[in-house]
mmCIF file of the N, C-alpha and C atoms, coordinates in Angstrom:
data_MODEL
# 
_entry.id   MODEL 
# 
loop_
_atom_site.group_PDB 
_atom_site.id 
_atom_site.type_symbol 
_atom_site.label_atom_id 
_atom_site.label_alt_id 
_atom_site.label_comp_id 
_atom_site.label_asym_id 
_atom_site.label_entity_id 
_atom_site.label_seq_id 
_atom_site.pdbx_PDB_ins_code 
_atom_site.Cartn_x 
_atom_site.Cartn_y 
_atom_site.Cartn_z 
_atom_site.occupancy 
_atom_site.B_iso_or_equiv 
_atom_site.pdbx_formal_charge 
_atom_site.auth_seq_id 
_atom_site.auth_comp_id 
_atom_site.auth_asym_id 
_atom_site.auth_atom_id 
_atom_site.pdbx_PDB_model_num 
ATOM 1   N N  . UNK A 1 1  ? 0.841   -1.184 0.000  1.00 0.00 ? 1  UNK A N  1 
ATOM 2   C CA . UNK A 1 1  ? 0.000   0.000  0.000  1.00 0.00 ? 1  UNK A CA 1 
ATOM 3   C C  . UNK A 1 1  ? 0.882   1.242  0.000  1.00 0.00 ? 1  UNK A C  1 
ATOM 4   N N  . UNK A 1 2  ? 0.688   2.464  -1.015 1.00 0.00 ? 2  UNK A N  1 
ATOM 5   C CA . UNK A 1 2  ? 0.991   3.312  -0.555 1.00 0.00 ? 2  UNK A CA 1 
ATOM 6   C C  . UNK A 1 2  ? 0.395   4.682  -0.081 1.00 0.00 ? 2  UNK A C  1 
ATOM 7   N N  . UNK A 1 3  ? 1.093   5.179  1.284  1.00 0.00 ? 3  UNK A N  1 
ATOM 8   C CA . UNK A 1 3  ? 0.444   5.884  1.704  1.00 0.00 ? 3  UNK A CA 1 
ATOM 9   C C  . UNK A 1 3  ? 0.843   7.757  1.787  1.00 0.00 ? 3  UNK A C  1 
ATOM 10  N N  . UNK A 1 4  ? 0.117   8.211  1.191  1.00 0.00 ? 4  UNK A N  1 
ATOM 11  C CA . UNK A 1 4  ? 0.149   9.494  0.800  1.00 0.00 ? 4  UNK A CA 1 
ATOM 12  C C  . UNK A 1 4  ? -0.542  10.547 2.181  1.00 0.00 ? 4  UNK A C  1 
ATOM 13  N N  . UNK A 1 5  ? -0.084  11.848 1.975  1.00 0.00 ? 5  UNK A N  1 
ATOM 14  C CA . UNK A 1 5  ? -1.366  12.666 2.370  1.00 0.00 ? 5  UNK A CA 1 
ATOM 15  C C  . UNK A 1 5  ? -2.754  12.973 2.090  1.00 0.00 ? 5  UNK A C  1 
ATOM 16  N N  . UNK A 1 6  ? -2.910  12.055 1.247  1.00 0.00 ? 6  UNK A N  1 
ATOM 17  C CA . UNK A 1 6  ? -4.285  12.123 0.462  1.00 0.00 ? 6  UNK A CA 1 
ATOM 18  C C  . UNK A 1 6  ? -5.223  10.899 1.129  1.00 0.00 ? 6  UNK A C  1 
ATOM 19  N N  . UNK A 1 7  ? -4.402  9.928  1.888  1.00 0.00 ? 7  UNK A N  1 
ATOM 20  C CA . UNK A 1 7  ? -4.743  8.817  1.809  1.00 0.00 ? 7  UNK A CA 1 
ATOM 21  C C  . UNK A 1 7  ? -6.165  9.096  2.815  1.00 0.00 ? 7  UNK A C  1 
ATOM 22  N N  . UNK A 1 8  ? -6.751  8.313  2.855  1.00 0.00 ? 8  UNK A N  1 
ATOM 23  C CA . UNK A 1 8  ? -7.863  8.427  4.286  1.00 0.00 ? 8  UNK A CA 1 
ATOM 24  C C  . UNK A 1 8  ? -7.495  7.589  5.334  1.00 0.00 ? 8  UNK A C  1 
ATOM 25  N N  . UNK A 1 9  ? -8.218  7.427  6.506  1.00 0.00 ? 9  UNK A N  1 
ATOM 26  C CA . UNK A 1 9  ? -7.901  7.103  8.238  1.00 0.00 ? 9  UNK A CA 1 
ATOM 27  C C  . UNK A 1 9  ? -8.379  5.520  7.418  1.00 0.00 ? 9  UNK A C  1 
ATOM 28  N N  . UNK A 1 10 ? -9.427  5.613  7.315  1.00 0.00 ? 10 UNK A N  1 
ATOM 29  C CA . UNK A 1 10 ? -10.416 4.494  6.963  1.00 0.00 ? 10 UNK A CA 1 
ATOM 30  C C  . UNK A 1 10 ? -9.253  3.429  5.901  1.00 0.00 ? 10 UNK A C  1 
ATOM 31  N N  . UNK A 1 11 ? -9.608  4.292  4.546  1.00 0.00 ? 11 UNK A N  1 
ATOM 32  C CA . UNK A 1 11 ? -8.589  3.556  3.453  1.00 0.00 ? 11 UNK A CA 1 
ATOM 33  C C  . UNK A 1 11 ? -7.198  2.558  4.634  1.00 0.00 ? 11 UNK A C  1 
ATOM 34  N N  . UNK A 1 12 ? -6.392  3.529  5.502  1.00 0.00 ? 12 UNK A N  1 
ATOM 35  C CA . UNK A 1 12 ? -5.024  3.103  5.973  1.00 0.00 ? 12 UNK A CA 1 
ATOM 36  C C  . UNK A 1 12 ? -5.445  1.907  6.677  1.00 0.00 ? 12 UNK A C  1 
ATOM 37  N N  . UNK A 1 13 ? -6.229  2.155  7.746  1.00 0.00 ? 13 UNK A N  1 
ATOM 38  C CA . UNK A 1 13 ? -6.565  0.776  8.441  1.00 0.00 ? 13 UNK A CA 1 
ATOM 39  C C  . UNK A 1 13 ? -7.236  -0.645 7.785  1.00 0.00 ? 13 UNK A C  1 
ATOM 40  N N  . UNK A 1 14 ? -8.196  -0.169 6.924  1.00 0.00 ? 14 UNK A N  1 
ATOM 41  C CA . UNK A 1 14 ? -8.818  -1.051 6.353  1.00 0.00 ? 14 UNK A CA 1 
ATOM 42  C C  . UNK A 1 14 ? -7.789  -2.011 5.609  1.00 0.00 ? 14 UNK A C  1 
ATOM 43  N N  . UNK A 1 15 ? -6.886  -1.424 4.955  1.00 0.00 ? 15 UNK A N  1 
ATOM 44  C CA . UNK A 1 15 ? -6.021  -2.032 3.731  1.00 0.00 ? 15 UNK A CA 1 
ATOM 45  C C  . UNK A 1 15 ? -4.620  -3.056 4.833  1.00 0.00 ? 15 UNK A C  1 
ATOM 46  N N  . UNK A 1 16 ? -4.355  -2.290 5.922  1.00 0.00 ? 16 UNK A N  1 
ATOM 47  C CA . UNK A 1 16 ? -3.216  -2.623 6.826  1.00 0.00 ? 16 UNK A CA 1 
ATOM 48  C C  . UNK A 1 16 ? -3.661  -2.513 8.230  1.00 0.00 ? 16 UNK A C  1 
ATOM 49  N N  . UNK A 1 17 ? -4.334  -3.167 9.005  1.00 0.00 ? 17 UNK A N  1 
ATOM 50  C CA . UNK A 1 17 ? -5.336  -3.140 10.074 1.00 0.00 ? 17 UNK A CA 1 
ATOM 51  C C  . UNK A 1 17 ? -3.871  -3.006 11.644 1.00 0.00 ? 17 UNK A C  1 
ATOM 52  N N  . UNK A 1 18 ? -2.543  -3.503 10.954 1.00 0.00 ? 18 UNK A N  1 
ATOM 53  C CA . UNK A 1 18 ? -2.185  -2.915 12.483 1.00 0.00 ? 18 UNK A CA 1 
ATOM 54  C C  . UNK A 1 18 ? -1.478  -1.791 12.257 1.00 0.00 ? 18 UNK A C  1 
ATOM 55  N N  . UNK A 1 19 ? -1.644  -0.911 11.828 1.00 0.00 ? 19 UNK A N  1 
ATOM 56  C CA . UNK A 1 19 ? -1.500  0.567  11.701 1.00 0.00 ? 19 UNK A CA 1 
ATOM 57  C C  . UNK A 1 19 ? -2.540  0.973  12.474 1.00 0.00 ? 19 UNK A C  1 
ATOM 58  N N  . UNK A 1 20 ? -3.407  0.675  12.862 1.00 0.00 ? 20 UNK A N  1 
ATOM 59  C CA . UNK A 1 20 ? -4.633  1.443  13.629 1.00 0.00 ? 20 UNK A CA 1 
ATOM 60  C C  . UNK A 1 20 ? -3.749  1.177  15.341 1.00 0.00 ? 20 UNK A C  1 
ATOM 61  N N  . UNK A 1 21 ? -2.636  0.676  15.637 1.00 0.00 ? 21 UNK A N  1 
ATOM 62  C CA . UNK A 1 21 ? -1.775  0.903  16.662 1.00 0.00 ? 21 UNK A CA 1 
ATOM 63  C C  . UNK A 1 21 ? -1.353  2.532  16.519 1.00 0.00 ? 21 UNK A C  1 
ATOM 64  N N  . UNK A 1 22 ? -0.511  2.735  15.260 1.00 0.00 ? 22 UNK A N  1 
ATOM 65  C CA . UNK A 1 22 ? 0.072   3.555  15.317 1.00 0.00 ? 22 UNK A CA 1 
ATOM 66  C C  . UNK A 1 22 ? -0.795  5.157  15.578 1.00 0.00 ? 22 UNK A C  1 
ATOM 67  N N  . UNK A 1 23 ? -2.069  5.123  15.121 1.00 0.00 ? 23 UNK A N  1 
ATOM 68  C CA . UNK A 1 23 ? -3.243  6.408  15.525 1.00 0.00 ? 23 UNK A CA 1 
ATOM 69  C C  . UNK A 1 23 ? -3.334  6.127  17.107 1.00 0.00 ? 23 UNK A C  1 
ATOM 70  N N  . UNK A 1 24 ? -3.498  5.046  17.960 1.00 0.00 ? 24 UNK A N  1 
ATOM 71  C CA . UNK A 1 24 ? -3.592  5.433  19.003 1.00 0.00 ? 24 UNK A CA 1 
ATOM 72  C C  . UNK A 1 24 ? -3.310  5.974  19.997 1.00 0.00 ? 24 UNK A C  1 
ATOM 73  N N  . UNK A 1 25 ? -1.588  6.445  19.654 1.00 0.00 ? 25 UNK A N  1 
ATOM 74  C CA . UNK A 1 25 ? -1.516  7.811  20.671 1.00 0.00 ? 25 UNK A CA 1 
ATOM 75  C C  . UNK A 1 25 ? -1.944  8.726  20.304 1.00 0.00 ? 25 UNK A C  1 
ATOM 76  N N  . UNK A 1 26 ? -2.291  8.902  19.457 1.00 0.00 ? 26 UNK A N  1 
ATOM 77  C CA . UNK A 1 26 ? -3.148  10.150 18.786 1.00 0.00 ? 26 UNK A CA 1 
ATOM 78  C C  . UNK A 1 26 ? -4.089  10.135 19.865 1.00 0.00 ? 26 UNK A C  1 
ATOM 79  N N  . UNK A 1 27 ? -4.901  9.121  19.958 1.00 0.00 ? 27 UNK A N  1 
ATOM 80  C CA . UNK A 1 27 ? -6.172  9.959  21.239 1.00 0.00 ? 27 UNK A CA 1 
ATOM 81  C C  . UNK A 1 27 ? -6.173  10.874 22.072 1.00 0.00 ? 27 UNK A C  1 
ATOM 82  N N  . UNK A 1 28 ? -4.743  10.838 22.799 1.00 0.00 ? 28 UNK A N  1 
ATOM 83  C CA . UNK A 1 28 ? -4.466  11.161 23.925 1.00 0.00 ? 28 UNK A CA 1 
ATOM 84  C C  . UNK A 1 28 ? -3.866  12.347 23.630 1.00 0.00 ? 28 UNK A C  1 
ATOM 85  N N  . UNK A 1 29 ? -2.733  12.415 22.179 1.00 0.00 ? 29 UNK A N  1 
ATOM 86  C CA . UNK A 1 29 ? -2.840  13.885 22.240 1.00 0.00 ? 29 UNK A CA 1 
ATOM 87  C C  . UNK A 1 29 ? -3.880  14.679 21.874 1.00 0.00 ? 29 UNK A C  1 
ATOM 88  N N  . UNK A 1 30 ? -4.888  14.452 21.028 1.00 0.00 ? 30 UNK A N  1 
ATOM 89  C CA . UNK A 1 30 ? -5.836  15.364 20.073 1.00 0.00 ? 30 UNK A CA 1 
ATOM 90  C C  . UNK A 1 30 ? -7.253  15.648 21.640 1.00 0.00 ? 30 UNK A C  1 
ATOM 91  N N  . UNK A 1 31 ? -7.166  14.460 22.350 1.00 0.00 ? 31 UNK A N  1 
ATOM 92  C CA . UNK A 1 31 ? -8.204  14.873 23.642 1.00 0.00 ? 31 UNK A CA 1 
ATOM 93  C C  . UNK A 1 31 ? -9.240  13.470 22.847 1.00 0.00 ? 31 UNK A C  1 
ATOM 94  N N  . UNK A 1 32 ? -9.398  13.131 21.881 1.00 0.00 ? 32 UNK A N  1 
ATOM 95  C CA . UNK A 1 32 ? -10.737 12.069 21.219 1.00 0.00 ? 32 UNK A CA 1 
ATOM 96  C C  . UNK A 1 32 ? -10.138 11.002 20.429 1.00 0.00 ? 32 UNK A C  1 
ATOM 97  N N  . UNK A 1 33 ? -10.841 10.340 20.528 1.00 0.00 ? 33 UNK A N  1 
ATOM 98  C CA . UNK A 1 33 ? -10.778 8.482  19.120 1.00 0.00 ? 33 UNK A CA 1 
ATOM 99  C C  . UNK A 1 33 ? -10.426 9.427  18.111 1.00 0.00 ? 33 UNK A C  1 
ATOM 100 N N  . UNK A 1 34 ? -9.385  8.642  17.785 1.00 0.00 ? 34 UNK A N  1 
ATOM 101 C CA . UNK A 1 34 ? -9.054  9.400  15.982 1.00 0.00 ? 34 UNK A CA 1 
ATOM 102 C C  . UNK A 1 34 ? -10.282 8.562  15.585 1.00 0.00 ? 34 UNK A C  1 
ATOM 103 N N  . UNK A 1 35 ? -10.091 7.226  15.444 1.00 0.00 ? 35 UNK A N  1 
ATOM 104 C CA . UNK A 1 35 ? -11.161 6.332  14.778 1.00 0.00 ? 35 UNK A CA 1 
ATOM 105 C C  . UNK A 1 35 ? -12.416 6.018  14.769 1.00 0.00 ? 35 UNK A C  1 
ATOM 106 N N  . UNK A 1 36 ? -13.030 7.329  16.028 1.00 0.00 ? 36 UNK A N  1 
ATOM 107 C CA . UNK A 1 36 ? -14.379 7.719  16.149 1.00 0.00 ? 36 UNK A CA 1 
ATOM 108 C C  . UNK A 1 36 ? -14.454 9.001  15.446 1.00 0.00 ? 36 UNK A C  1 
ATOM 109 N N  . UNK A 1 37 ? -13.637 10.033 15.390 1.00 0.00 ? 37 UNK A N  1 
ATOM 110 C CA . UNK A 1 37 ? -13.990 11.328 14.445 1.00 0.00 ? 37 UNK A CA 1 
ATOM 111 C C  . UNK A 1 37 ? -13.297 11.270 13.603 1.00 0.00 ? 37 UNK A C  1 
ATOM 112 N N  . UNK A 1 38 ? -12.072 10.581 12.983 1.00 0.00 ? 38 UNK A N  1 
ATOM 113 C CA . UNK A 1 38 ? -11.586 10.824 11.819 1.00 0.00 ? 38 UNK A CA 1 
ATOM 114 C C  . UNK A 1 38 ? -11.536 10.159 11.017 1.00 0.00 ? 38 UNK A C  1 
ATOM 115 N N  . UNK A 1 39 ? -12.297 9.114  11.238 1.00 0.00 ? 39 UNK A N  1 
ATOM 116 C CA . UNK A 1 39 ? -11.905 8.173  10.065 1.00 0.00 ? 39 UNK A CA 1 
ATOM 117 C C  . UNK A 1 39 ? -11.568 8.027  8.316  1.00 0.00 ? 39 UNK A C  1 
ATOM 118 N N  . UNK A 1 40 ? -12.693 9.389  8.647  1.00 0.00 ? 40 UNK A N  1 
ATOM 119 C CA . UNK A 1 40 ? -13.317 9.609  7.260  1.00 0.00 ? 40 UNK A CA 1 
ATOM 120 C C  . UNK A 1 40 ? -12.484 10.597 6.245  1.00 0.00 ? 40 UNK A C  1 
ATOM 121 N N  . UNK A 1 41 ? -11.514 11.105 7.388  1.00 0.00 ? 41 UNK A N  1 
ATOM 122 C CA . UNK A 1 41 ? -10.063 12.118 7.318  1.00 0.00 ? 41 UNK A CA 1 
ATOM 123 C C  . UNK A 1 41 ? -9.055  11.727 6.270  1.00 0.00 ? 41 UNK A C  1 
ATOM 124 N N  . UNK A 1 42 ? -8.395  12.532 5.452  1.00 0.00 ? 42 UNK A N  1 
ATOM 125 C CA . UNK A 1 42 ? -7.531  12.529 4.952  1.00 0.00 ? 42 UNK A CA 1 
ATOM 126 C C  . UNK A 1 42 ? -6.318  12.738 5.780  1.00 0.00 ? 42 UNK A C  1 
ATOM 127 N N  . UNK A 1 43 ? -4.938  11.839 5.921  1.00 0.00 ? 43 UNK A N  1 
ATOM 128 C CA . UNK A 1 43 ? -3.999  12.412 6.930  1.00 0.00 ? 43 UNK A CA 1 
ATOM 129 C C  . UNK A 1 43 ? -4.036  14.170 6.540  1.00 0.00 ? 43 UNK A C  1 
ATOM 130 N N  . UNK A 1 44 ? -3.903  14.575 5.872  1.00 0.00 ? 44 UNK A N  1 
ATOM 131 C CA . UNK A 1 44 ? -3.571  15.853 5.496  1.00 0.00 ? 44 UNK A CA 1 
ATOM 132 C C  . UNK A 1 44 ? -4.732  16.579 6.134  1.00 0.00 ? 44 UNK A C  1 
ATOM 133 N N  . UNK A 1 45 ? -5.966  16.295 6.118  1.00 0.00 ? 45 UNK A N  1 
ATOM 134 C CA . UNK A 1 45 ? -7.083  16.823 6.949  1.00 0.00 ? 45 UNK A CA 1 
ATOM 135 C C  . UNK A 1 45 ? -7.014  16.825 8.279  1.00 0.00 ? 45 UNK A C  1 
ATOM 136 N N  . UNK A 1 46 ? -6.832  15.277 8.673  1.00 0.00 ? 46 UNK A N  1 
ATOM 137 C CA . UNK A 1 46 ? -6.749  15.147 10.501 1.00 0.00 ? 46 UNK A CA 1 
ATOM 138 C C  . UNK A 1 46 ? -5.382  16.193 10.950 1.00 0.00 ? 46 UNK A C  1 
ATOM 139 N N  . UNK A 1 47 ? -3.855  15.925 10.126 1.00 0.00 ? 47 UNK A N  1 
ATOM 140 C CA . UNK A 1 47 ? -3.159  16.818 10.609 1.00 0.00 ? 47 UNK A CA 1 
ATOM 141 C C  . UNK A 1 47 ? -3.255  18.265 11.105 1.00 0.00 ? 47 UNK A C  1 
ATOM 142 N N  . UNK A 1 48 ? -3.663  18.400 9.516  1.00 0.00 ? 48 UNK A N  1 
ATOM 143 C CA . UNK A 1 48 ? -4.688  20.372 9.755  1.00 0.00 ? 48 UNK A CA 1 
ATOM 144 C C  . UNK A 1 48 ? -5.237  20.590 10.482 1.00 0.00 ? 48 UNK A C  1 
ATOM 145 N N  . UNK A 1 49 ? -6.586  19.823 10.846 1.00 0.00 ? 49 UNK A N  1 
ATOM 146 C CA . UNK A 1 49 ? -7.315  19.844 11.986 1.00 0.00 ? 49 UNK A CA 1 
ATOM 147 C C  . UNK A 1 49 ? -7.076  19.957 13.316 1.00 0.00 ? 49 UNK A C  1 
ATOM 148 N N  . UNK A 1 50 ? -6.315  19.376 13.912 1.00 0.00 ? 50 UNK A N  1 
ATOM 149 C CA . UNK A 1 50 ? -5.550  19.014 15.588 1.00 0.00 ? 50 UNK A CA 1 
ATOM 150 C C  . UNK A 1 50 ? -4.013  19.627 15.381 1.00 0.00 ? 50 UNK A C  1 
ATOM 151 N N  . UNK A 1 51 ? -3.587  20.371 14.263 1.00 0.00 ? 51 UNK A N  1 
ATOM 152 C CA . UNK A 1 51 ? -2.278  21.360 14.503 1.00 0.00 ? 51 UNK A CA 1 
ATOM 153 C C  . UNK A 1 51 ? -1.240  20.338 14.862 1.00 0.00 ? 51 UNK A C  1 
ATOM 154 N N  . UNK A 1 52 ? -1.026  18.990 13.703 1.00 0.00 ? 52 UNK A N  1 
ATOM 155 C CA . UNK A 1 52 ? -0.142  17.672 13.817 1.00 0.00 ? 52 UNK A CA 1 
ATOM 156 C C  . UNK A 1 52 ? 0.841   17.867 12.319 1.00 0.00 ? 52 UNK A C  1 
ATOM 157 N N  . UNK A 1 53 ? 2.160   17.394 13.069 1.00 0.00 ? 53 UNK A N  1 
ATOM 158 C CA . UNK A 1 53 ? 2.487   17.452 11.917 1.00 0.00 ? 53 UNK A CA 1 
ATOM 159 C C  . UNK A 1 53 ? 2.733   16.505 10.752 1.00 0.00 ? 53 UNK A C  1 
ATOM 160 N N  . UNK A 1 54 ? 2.026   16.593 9.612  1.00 0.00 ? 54 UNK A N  1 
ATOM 161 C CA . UNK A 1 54 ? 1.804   15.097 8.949  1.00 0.00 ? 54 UNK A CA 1 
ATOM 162 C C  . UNK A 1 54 ? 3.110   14.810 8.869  1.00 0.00 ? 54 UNK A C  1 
ATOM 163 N N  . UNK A 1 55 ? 3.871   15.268 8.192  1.00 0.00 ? 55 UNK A N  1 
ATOM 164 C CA . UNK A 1 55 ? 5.224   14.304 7.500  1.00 0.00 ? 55 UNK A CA 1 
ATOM 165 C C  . UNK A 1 55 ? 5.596   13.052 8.928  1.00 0.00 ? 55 UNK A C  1 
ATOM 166 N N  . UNK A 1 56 ? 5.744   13.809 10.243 1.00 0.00 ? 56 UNK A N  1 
ATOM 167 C CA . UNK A 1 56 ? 5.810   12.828 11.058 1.00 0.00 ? 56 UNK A CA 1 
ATOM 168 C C  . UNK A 1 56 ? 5.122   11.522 11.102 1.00 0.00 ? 56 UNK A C  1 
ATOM 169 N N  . UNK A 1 57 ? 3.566   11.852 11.162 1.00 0.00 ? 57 UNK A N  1 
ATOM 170 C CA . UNK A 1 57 ? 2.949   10.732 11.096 1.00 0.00 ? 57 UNK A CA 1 
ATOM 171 C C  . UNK A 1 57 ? 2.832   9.653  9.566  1.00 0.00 ? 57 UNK A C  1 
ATOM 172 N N  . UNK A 1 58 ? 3.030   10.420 9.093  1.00 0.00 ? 58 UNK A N  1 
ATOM 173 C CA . UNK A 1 58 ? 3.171   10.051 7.459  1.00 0.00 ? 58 UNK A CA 1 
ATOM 174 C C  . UNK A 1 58 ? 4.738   8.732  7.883  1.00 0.00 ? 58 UNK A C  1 
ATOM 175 N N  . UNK A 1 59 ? 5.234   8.746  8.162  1.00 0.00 ? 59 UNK A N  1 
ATOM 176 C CA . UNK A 1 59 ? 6.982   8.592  8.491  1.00 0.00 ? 59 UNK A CA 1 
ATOM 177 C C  . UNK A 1 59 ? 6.708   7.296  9.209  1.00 0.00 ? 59 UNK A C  1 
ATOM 178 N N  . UNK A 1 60 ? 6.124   7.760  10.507 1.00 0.00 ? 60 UNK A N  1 
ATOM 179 C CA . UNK A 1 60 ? 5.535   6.130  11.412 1.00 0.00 ? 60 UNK A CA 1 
ATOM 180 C C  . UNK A 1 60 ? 4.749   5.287  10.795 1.00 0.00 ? 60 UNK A C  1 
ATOM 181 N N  . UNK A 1 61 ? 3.655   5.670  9.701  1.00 0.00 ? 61 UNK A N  1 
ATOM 182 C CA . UNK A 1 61 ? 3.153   4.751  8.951  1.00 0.00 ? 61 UNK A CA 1 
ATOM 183 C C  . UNK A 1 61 ? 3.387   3.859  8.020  1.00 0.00 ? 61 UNK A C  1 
ATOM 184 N N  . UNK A 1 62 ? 4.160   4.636  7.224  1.00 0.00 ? 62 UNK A N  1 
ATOM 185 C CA . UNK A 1 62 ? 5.307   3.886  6.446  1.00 0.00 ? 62 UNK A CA 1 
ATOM 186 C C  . UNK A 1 62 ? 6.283   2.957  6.980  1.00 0.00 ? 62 UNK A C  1 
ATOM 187 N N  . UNK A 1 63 ? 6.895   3.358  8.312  1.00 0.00 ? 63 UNK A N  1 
ATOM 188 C CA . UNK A 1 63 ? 7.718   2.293  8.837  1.00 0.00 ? 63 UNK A CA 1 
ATOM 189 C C  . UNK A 1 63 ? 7.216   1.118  9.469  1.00 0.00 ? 63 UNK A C  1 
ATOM 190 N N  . UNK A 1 64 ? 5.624   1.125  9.477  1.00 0.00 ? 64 UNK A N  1 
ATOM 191 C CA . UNK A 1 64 ? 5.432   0.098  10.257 1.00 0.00 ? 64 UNK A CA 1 
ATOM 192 C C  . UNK A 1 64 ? 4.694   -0.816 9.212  1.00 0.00 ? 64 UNK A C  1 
ATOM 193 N N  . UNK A 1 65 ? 4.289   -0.464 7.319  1.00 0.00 ? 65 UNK A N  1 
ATOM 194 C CA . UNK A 1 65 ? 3.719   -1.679 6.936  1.00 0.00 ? 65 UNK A CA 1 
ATOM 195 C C  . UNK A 1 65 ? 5.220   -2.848 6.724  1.00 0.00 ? 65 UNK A C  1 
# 
C-alpha cells in the first residue's frame, strides 16, 4: 500500500489493520478516538485539523507496513 497525504484514516486501516496501533496515541494527544472522528479524514485533513504534523505521522506509517 501506498500511503500518501491524500490517503484516508479508513482507506489506511482497512487495507493494513495494524496501523490502527500507530493512531492510538493520537487519542491522547488530540483529547478524542481518531477512529471515532476521523476516520473519514484525509492524513492531510486530521493533521490540519488538531495542529499535527503530517510528515511525522506520514513517516511512522510507512515504517510500520
Amino acid at each position: 500500500m501506498k500511503i500518501t497525504e491524500k490517503s484516508k484514516i479508513l482507506e489506511i486501516v482497512e487495507e493494513c489493520p495494524q496501523l490502527e496501533e500507530v493512531f492510538k496515541p493520537y487519542d491522547e494527544i488530540i483529547g478524542k478516538c481518531v477512529m471515532c472522528h476521523h476516520l473519514f479524514d484525509t492524513l492531510e485533513e486530521f493533521c490540519s485539523s488538531n495542529n499535527l504534523n503530517k510528515e511525522v505521522l506520514l513517516n511512522k506509517l510507512i515504517e510500520k507496513i
